[in-house]
mmCIF file as Biopython writes it, N, C-alpha, C and O atoms, coordinates in Angstrom:
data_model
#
loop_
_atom_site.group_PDB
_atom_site.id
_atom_site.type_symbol
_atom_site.label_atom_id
_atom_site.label_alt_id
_atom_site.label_comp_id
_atom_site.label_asym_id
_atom_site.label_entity_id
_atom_site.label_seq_id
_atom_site.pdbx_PDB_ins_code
_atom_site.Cartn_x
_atom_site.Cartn_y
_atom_site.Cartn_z
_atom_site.occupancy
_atom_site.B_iso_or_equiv
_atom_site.auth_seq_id
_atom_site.auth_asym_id
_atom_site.pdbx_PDB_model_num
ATOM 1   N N  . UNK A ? 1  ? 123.590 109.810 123.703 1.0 0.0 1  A 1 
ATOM 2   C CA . UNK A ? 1  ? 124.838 109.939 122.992 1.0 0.0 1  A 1 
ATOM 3   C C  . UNK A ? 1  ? 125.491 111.271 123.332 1.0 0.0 1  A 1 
ATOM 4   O O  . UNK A ? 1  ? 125.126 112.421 123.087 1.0 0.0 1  A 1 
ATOM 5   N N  . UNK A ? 2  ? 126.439 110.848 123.896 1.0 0.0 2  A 1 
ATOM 6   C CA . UNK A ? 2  ? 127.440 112.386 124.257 1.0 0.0 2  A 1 
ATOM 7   C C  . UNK A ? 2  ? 128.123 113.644 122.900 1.0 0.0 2  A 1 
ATOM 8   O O  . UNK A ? 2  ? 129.054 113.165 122.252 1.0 0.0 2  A 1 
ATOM 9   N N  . UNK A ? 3  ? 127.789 114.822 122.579 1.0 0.0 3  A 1 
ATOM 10  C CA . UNK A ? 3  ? 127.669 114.898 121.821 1.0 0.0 3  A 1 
ATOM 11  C C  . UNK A ? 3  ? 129.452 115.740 121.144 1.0 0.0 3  A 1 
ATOM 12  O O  . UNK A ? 3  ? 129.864 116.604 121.918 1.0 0.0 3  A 1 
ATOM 13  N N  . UNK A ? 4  ? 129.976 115.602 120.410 1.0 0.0 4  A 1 
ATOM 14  C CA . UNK A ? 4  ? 131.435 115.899 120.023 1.0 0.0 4  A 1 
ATOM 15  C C  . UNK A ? 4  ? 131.556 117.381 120.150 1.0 0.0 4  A 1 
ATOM 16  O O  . UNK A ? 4  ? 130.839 118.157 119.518 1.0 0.0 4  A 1 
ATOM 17  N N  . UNK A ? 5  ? 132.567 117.780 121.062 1.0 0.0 5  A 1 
ATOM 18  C CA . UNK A ? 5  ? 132.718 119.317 121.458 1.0 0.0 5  A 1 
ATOM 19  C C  . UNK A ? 5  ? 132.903 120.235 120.271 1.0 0.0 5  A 1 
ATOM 20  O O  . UNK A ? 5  ? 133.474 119.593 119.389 1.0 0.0 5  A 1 
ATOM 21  N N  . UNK A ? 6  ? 132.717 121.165 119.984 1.0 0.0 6  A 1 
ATOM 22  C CA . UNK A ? 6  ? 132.955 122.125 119.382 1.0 0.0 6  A 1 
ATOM 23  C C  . UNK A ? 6  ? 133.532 122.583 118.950 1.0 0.0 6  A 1 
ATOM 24  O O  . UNK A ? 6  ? 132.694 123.197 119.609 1.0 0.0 6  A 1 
ATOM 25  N N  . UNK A ? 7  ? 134.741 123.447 118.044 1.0 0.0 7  A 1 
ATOM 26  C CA . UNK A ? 7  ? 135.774 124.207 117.922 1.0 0.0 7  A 1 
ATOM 27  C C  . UNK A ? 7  ? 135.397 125.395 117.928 1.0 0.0 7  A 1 
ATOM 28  O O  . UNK A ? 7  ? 134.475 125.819 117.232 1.0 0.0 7  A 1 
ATOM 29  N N  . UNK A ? 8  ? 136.313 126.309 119.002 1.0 0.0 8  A 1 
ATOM 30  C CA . UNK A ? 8  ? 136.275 127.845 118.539 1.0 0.0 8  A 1 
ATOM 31  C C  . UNK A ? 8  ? 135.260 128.207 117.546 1.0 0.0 8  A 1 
ATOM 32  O O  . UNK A ? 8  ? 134.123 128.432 117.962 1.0 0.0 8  A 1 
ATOM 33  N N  . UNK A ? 9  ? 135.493 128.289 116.367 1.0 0.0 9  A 1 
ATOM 34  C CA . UNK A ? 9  ? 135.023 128.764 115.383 1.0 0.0 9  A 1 
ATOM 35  C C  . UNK A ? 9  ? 133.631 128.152 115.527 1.0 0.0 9  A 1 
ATOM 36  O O  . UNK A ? 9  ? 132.679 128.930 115.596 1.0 0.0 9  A 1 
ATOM 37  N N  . UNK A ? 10 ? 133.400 126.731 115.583 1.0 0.0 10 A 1 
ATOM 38  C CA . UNK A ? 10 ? 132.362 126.745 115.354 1.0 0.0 10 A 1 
ATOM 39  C C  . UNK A ? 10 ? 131.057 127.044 116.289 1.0 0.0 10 A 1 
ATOM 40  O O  . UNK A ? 10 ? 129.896 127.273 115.951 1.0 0.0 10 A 1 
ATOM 41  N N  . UNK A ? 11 ? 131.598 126.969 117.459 1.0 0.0 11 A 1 
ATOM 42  C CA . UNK A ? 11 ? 131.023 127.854 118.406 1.0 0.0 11 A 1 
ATOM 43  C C  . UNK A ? 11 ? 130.472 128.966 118.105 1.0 0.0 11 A 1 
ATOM 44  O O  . UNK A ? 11 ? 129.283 129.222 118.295 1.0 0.0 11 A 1 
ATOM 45  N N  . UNK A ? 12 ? 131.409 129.810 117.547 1.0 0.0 12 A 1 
ATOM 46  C CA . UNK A ? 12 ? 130.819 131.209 116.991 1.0 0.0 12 A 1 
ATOM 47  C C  . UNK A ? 12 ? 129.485 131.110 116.034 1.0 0.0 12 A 1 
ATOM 48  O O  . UNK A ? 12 ? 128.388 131.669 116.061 1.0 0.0 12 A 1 
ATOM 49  N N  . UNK A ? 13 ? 130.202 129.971 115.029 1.0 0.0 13 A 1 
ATOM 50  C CA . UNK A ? 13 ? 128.966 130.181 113.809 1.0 0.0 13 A 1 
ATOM 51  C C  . UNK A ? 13 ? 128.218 129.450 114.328 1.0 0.0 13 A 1 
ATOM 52  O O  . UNK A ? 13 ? 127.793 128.742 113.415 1.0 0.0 13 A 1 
ATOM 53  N N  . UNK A ? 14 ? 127.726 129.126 115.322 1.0 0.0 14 A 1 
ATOM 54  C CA . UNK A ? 14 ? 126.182 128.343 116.197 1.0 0.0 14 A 1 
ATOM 55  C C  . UNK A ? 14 ? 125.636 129.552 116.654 1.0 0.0 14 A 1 
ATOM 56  O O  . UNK A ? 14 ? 124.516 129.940 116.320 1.0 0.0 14 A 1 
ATOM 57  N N  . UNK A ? 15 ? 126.459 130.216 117.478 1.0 0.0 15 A 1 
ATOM 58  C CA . UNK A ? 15 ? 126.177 131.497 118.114 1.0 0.0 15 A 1 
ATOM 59  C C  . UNK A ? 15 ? 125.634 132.553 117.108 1.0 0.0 15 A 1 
ATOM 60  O O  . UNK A ? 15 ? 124.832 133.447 117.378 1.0 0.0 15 A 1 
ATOM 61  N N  . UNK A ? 16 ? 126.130 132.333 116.068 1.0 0.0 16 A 1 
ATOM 62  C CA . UNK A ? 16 ? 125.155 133.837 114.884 1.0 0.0 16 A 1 
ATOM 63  C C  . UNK A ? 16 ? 124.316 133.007 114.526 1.0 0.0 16 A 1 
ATOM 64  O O  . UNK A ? 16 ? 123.273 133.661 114.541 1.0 0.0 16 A 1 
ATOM 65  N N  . UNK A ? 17 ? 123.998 131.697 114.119 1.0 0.0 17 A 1 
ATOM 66  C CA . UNK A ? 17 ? 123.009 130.827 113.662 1.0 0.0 17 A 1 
ATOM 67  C C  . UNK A ? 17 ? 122.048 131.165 114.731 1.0 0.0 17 A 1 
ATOM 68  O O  . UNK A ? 17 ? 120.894 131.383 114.361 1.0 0.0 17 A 1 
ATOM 69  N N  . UNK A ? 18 ? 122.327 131.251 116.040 1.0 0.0 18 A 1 
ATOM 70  C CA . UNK A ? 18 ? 121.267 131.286 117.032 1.0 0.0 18 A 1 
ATOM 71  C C  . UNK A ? 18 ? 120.734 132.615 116.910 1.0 0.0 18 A 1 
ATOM 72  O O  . UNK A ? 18 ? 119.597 132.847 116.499 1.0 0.0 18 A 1 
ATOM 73  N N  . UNK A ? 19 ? 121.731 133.658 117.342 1.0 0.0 19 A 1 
ATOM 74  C CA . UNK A ? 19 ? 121.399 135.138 117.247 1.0 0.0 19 A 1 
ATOM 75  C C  . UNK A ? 19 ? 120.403 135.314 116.497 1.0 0.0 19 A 1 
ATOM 76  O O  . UNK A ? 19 ? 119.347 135.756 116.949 1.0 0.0 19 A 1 
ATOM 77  N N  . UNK A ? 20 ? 120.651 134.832 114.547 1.0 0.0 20 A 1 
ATOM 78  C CA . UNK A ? 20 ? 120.077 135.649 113.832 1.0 0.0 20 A 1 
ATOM 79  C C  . UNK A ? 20 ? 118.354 134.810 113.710 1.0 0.0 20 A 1 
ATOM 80  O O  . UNK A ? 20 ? 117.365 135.535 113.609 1.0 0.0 20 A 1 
ATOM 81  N N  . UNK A ? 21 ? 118.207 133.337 113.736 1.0 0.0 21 A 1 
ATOM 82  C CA . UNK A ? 21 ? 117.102 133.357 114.107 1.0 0.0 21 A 1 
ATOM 83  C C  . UNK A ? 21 ? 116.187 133.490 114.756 1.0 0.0 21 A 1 
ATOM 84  O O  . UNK A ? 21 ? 115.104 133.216 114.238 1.0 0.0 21 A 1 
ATOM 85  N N  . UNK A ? 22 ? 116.223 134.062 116.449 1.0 0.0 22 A 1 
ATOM 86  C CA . UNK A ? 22 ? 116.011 135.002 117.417 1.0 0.0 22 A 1 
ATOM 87  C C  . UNK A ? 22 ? 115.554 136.068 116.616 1.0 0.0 22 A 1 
ATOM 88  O O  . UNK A ? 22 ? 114.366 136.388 116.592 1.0 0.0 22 A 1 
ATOM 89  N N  . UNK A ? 23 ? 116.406 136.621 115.974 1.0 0.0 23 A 1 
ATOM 90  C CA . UNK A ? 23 ? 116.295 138.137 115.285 1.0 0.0 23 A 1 
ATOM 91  C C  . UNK A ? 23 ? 115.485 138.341 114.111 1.0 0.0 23 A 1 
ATOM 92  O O  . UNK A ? 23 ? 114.855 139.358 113.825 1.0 0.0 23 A 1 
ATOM 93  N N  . UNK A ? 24 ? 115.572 137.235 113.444 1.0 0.0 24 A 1 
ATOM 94  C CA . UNK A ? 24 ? 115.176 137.431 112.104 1.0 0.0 24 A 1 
ATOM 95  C C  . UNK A ? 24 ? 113.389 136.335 111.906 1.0 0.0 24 A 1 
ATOM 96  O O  . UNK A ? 24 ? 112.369 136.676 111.307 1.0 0.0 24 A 1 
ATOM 97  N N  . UNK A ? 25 ? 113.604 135.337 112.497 1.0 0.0 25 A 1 
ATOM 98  C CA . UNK A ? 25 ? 112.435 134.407 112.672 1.0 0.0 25 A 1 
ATOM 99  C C  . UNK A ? 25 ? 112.945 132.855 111.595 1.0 0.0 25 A 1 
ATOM 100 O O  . UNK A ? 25 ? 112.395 131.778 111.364 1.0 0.0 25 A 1 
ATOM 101 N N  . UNK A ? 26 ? 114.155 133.445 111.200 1.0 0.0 26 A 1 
ATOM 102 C CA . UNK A ? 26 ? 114.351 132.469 110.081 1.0 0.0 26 A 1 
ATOM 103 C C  . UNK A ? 26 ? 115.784 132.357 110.036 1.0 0.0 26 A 1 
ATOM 104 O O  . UNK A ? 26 ? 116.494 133.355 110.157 1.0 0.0 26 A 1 
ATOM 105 N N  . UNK A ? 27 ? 116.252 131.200 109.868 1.0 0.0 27 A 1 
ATOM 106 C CA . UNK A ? 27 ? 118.148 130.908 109.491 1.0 0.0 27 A 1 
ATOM 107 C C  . UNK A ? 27 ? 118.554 131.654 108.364 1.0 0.0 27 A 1 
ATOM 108 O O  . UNK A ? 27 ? 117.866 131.800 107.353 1.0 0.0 27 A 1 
ATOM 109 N N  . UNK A ? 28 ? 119.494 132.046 108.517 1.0 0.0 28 A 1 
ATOM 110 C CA . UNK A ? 28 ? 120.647 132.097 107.526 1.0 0.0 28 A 1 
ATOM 111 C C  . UNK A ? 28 ? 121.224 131.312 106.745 1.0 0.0 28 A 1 
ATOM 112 O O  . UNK A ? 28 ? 121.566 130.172 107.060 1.0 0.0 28 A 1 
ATOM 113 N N  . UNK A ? 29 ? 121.441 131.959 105.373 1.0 0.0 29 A 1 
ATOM 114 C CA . UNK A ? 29 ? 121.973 130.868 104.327 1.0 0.0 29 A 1 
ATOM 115 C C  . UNK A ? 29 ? 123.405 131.168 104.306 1.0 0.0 29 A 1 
ATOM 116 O O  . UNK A ? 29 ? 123.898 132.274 104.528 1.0 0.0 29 A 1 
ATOM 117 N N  . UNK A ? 30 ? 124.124 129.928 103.976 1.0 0.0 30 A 1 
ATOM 118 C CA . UNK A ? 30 ? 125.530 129.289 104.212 1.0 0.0 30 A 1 
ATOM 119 C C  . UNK A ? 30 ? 126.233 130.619 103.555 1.0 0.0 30 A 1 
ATOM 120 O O  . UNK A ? 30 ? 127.389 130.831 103.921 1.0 0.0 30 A 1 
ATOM 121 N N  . UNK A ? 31 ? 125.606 131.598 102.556 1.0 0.0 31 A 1 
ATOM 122 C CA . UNK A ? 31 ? 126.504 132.957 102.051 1.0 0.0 31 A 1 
ATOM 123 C C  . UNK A ? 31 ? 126.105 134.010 102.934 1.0 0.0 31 A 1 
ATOM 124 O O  . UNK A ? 31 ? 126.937 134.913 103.013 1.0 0.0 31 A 1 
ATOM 125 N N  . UNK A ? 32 ? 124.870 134.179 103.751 1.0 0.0 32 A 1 
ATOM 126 C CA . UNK A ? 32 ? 124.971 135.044 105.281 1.0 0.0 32 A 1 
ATOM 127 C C  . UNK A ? 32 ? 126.547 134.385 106.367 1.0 0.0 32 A 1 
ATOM 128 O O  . UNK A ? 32 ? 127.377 135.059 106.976 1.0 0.0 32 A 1 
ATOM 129 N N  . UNK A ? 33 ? 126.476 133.444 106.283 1.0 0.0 33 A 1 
ATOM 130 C CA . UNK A ? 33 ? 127.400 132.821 107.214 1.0 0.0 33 A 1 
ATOM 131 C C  . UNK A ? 33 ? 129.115 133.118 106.651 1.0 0.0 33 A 1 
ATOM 132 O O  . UNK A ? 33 ? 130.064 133.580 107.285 1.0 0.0 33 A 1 
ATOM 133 N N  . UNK A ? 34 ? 129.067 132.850 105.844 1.0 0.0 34 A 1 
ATOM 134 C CA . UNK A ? 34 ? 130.596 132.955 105.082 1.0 0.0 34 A 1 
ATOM 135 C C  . UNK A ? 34 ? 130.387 134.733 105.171 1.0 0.0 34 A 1 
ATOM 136 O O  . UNK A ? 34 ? 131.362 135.386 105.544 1.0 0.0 34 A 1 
ATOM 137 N N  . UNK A ? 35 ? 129.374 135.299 104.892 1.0 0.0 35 A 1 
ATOM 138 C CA . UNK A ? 35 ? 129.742 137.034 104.513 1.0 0.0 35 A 1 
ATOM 139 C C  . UNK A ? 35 ? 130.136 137.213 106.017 1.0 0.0 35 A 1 
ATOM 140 O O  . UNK A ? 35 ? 131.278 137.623 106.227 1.0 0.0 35 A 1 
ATOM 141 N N  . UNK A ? 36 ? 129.290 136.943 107.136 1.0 0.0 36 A 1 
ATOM 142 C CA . UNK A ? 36 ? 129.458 137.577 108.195 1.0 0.0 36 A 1 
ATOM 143 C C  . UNK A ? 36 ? 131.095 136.721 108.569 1.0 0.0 36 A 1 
ATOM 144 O O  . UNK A ? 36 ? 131.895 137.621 108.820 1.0 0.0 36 A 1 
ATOM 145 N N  . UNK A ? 37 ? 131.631 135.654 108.650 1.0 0.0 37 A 1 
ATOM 146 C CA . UNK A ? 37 ? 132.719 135.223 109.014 1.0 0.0 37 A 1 
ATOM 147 C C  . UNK A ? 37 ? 133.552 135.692 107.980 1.0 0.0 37 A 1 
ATOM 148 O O  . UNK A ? 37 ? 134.624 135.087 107.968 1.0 0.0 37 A 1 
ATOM 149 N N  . UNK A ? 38 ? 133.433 136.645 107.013 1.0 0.0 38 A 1 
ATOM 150 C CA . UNK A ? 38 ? 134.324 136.733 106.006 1.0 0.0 38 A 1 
ATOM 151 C C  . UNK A ? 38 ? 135.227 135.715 105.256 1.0 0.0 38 A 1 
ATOM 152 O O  . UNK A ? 38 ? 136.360 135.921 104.820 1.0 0.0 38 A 1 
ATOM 153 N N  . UNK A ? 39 ? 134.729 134.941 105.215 1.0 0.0 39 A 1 
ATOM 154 C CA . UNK A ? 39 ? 134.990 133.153 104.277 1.0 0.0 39 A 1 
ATOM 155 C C  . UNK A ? 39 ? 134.534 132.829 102.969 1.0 0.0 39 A 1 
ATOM 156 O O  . UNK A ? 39 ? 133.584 133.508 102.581 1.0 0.0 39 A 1 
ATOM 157 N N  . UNK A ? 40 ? 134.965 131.978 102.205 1.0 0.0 40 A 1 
ATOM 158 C CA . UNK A ? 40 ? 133.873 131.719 101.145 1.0 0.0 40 A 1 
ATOM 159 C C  . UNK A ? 40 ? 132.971 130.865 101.418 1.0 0.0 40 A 1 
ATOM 160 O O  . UNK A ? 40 ? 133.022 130.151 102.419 1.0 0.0 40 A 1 
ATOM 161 N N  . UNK A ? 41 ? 131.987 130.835 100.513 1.0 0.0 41 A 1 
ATOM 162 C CA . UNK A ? 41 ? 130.750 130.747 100.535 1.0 0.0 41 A 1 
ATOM 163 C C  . UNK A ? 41 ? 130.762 128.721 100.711 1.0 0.0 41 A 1 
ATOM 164 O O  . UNK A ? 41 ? 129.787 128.109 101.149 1.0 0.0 41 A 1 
ATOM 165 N N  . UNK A ? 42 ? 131.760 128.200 100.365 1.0 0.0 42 A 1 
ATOM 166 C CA . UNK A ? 42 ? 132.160 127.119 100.682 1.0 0.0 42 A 1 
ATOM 167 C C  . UNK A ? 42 ? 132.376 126.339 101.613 1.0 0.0 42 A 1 
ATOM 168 O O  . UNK A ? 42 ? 132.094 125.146 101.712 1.0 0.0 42 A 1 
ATOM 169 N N  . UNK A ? 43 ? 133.233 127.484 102.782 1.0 0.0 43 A 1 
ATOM 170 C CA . UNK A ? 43 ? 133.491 127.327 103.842 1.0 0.0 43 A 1 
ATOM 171 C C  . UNK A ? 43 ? 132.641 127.891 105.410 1.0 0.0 43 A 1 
ATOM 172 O O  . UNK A ? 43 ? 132.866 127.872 106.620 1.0 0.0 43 A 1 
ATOM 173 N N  . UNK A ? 44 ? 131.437 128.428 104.350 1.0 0.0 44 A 1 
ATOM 174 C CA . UNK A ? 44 ? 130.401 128.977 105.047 1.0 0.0 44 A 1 
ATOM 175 C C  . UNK A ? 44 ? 129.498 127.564 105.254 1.0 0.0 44 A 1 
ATOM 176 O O  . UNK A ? 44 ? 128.814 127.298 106.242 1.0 0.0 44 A 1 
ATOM 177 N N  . UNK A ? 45 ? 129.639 126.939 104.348 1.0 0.0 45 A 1 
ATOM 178 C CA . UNK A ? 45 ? 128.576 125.403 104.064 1.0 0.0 45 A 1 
ATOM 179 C C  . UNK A ? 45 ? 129.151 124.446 104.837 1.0 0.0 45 A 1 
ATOM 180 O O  . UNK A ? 45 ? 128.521 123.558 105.410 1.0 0.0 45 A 1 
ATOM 181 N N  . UNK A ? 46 ? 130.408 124.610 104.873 1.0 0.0 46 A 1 
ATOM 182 C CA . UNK A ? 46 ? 131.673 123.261 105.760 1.0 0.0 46 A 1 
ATOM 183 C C  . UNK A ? 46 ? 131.072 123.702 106.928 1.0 0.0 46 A 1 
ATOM 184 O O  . UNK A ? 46 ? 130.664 122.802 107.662 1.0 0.0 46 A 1 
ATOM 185 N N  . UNK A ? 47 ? 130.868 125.106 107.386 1.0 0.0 47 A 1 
ATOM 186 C CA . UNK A ? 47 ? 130.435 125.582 109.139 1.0 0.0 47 A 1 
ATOM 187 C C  . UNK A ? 47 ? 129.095 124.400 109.459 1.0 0.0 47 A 1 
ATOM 188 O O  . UNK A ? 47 ? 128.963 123.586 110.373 1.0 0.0 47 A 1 
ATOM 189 N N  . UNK A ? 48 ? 128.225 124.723 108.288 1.0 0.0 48 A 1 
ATOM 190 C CA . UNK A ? 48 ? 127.138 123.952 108.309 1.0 0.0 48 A 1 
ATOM 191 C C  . UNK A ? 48 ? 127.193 122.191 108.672 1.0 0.0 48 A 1 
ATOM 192 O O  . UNK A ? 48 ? 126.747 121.535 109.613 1.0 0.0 48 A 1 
ATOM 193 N N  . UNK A ? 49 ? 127.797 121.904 107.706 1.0 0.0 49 A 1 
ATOM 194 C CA . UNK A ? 49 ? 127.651 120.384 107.834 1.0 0.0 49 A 1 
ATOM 195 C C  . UNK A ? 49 ? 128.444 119.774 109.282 1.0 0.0 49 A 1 
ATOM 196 O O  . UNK A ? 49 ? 128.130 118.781 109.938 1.0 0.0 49 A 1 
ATOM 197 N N  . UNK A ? 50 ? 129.540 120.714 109.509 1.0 0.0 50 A 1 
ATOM 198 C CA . UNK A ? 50 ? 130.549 120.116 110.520 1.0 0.0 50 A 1 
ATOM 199 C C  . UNK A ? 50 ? 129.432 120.270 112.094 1.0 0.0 50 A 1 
ATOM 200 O O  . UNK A ? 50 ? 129.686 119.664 113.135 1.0 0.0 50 A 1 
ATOM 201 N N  . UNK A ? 51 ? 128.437 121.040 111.943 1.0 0.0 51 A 1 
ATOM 202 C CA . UNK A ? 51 ? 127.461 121.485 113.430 1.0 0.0 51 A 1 
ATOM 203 C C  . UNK A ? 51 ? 126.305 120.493 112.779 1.0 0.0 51 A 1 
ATOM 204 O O  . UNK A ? 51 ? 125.288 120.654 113.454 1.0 0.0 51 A 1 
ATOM 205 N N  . UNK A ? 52 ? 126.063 119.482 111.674 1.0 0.0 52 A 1 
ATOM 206 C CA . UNK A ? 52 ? 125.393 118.757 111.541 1.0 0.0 52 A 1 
ATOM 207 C C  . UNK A ? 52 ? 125.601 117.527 112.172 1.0 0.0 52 A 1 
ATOM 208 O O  . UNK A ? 52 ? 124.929 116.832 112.934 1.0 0.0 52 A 1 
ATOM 209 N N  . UNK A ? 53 ? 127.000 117.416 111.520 1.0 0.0 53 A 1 
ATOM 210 C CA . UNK A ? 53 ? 127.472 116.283 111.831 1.0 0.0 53 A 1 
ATOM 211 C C  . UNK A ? 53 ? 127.578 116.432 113.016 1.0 0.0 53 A 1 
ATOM 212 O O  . UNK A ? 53 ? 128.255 115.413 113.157 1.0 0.0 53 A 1 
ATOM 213 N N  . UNK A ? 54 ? 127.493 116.857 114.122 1.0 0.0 54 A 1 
ATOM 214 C CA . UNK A ? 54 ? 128.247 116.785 115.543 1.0 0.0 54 A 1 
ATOM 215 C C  . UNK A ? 54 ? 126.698 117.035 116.363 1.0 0.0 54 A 1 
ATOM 216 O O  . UNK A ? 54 ? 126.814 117.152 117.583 1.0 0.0 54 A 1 
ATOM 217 N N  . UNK A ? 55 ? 125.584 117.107 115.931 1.0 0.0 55 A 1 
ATOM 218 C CA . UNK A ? 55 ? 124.455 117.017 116.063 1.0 0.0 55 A 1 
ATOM 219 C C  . UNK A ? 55 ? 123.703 118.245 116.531 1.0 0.0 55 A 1 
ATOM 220 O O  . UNK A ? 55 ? 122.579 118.276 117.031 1.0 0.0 55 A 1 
ATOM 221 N N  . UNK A ? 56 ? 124.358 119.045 116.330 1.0 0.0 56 A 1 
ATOM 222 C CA . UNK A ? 56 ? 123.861 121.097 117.181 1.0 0.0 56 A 1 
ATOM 223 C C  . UNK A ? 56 ? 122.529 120.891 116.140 1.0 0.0 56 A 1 
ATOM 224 O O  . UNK A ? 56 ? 121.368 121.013 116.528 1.0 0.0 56 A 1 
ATOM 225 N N  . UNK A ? 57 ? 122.871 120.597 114.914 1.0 0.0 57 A 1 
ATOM 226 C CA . UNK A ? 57 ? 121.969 121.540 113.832 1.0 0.0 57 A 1 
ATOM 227 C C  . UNK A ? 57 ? 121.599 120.505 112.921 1.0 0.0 57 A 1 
ATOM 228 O O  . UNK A ? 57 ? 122.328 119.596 112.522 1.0 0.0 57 A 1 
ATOM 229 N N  . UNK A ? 58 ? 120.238 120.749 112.583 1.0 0.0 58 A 1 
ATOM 230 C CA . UNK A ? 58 ? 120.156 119.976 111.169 1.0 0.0 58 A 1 
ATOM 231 C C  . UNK A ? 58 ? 119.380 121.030 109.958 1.0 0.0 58 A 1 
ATOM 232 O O  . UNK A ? 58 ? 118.789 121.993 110.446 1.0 0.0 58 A 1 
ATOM 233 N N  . UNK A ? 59 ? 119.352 120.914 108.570 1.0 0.0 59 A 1 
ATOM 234 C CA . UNK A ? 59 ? 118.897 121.437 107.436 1.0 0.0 59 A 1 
ATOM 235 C C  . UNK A ? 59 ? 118.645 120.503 107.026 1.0 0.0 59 A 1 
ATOM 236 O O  . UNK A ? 59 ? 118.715 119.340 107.424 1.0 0.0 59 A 1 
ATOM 237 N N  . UNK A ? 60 ? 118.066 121.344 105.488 1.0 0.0 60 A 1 
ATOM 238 C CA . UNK A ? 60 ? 117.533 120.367 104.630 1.0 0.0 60 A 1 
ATOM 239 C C  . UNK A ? 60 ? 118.415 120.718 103.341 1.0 0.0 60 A 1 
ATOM 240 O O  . UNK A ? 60 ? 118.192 121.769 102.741 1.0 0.0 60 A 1 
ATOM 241 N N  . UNK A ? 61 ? 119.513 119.755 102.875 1.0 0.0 61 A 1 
ATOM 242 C CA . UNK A ? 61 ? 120.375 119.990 101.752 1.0 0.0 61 A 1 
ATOM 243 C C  . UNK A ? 61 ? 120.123 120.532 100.499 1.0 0.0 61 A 1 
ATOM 244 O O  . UNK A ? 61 ? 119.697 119.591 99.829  1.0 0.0 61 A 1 
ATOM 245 N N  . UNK A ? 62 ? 120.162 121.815 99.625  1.0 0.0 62 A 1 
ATOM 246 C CA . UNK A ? 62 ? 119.405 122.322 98.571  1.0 0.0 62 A 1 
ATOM 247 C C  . UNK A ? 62 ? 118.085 123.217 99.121  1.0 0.0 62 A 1 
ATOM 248 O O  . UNK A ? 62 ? 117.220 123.533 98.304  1.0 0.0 62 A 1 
ATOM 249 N N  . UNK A ? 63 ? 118.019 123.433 99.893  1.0 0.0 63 A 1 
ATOM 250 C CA . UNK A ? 63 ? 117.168 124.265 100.453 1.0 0.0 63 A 1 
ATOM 251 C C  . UNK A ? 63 ? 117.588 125.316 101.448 1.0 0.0 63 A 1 
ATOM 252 O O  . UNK A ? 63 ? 118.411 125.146 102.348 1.0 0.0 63 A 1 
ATOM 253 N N  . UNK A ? 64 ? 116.763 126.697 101.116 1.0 0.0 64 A 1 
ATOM 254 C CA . UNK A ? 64 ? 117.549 127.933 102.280 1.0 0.0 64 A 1 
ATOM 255 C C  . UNK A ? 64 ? 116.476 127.814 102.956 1.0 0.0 64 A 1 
ATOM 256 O O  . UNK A ? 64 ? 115.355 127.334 102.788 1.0 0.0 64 A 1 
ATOM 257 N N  . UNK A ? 65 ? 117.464 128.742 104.349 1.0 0.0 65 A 1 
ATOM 258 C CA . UNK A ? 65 ? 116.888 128.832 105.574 1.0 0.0 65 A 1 
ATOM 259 C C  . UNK A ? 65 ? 116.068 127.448 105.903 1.0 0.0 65 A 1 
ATOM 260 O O  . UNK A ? 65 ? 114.837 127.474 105.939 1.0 0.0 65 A 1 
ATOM 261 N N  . UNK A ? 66 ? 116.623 126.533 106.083 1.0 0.0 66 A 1 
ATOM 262 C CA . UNK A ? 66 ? 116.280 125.430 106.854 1.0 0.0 66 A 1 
ATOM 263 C C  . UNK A ? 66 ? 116.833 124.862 108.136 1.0 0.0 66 A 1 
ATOM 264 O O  . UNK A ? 66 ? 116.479 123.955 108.890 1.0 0.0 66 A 1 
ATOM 265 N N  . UNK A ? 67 ? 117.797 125.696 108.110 1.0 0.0 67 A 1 
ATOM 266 C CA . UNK A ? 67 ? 118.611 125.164 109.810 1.0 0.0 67 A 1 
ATOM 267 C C  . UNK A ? 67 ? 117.715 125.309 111.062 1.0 0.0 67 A 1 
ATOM 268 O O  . UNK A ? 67 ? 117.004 126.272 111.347 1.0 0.0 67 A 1 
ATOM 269 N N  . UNK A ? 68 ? 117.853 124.397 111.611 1.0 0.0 68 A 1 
ATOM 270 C CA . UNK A ? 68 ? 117.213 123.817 113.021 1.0 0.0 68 A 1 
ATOM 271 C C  . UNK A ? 68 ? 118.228 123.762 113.883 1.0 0.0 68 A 1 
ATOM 272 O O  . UNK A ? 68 ? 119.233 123.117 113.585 1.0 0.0 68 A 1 
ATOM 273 N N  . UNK A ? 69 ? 118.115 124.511 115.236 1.0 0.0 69 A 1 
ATOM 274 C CA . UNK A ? 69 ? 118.753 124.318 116.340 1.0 0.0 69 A 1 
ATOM 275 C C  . UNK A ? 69 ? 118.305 123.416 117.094 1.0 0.0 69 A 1 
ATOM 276 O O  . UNK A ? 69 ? 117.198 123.488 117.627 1.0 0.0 69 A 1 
ATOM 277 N N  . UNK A ? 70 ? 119.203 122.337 117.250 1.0 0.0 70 A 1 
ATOM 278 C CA . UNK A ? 70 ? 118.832 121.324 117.884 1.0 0.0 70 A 1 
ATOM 279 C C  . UNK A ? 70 ? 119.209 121.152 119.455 1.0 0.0 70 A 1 
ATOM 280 O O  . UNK A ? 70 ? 118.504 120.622 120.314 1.0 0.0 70 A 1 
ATOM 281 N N  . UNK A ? 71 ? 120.550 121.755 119.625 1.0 0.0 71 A 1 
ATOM 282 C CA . UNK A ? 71 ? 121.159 121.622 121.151 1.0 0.0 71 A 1 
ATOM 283 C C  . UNK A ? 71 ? 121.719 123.492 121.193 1.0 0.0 71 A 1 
ATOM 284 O O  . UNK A ? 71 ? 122.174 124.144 120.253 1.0 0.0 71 A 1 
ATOM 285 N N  . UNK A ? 72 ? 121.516 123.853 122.346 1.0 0.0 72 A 1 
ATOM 286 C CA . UNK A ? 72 ? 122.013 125.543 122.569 1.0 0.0 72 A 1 
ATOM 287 C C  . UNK A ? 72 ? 123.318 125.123 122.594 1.0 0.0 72 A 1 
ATOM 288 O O  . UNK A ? 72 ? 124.227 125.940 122.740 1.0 0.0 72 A 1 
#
């Protein structure tokens, strides 16, 4: 399955999703993501689901630090 391109933005927030678990050993929660994009904490979670839906990433809903990089 070919997988749905990206937007700008969300490019980026894959790219700190990647960075910081490299860095840290563990994902970031959807209010790391909104602080560092300066967003709310809402639109830190929309970053999330929209790189779910498009198949980069999966979590586990109600649970931190669960993001999985699935495609670089």
């Amino acid at each position: 399955m070919k997988s749905q391109p990206l937007t700008a933005r969300q490019s980026e927030v894959l790219n700190f999703i990647t960075d910081f678990i490299g860095k840290n050993g563990f994902s970031p929660t959807s209010r790391e993501i909104a602080d560092h994009f300066s967003v709310c904490q809402t639109r830190g979670a929309a970053y999330i689901l929209a790189l779910e839906l498009k198949g980069y990433i999966s979590h586990q809903p109600g649970k931190m630090r669960t993001i999985k990089i699935l495609k670089p």
